[in-house]
N, C-alpha and C positions, 0 to 999 in steps of 0.2 A: 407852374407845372406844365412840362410840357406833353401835350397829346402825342400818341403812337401815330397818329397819321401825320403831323406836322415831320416828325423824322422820317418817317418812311417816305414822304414827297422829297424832301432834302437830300434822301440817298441817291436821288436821280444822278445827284453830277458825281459819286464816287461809284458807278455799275464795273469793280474789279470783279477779272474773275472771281474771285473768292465770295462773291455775291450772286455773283448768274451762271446759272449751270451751263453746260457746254451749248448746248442747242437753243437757250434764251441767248445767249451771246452771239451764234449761228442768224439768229434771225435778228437781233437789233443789227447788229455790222450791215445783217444786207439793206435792211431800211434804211439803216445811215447812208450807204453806199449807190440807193436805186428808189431815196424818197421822192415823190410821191409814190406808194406803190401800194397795192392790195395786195390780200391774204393768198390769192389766186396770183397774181404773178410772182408774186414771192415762192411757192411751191413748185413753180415753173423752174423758176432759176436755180434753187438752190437742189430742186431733187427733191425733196422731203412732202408727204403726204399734207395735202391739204388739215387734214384732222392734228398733225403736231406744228404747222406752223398756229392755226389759229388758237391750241392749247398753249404755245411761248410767246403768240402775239397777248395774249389777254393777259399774260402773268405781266409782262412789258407795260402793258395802259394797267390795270388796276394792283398790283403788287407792287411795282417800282416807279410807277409814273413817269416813267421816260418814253412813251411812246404819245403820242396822241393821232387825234381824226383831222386826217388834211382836205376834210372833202370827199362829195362823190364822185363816181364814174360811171358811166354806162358802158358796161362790157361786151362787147357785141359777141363775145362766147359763152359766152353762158345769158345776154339780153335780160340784165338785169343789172340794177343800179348796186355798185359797191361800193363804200367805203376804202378813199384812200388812207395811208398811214404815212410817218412821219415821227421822226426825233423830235421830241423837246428841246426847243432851241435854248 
């Protein structure tokens, strides 16, 4: 029998459109594109409100498992340690 979570980690290597809404797609491509990267520079880049990328980043780490924790940072703008991200290799 296999468990729902063993599939759902395995869908990591087929993330088609037809699986990730427009804006979790939006934000995996930019962490593929600008990994190591936090929630805060990713908002930066892309334009998009802090409060929707880390709503597409967490569906990314715990819905699809394609995202993980590459480490921290210490942000000298906001002086606070964050969390980088990163594709699943």
């Amino acid at each position: 029998m296999t468990s729902t979570f063993t599939l759902r980690n395995e869908s990591y290597h087929d993330l088609s459109d037809e699986h990730l809404g427009k804006e979790e797609r939006e934000v995996y491509d930019a962490i593929a594109e600008m990994e190591p990267v936090s929630d805060r520079m990713l908002a930066v880049v892309t334009g998009k409100s802090i409060n929707r990328i880390t709503a597409r980043r967490n569906a990314l780490v715990h819905k699809w498992g394609a995202v993980i924790d590459a480490g921290k940072f210490f942000d000298p703008f906001t002086k606070r340690n964050v969390t980088l991200w990163r594709t699943r290799p």
